[in-house]
C-alpha positions in Angstrom: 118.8 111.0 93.7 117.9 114.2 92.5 115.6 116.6 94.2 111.7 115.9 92.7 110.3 118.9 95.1 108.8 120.9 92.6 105.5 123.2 92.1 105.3 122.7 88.4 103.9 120.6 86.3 107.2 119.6 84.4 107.3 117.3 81.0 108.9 113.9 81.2 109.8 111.4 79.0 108.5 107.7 80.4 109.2 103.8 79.0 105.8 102.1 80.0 104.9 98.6 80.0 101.6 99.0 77.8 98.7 95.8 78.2 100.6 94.0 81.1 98.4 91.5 82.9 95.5 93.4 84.9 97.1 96.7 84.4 96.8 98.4 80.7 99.4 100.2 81.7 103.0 100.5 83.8 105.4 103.3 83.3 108.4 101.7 84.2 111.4 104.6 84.0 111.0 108.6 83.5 113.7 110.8 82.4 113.6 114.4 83.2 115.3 117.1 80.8 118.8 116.9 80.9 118.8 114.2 83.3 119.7 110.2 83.1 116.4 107.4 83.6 114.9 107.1 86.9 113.6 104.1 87.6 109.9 103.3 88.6 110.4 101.0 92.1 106.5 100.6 92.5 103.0 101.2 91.1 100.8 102.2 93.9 97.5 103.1 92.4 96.2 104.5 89.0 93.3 106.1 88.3 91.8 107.8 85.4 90.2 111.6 84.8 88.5 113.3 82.1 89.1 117.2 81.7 87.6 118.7 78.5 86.7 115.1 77.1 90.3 114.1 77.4 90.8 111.1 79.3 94.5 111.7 81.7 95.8 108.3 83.3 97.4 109.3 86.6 99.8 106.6 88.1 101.0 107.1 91.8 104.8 106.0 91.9 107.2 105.1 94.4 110.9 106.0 92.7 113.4 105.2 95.9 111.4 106.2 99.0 109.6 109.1 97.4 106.1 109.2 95.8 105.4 111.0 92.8 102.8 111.2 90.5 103.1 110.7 87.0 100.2 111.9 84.5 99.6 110.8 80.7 97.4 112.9 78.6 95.9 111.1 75.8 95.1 113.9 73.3 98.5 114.5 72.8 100.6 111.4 74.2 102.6 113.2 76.9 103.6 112.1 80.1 103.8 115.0 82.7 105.2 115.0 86.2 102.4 116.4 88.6 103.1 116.2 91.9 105.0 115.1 95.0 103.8 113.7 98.0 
């Protein structure tokens, strides 16, 4: 697996489950530039902020045995990766 420890906010591109059961939304696989999928092993918690009147969906992931954190911005539809834990 490939090394996620980054400071950077770095652009991803994600296949999410959209309107799943309880959750709206699941992203399910990420693909970083240049790279092949990475698959999404868990869905720890979600939560939603507003910066500038822009809602961002933030989904805490487990991929392997690391977390991540994977953010969508709905003004423009991109899916960011944030941060590491």
């Amino acid at each position: 697996m490939k090394n996620f420890n980054k400071q950077k906010t770095e652009q991803v591109e994600v296949m999410a489950l959209f309107g799943y059961e309880m959750t709206p939304c699941q992203p399910l696989t990420f693909r970083r530039k240049g790279e092949s999928e990475t698959e999404v092993n868990e869905l720890l918690r979600t939560t939603i902020k507003f910066v500038g009147g822009v809602a961002v969906h933030i989904f805490d992931v487990l991929v392997g045995r690391e977390q991540v954190r994977l953010e969508f911005d709905s003004r423009n539809l991109s899916w960011h990766l944030t941060q590491l834990a």
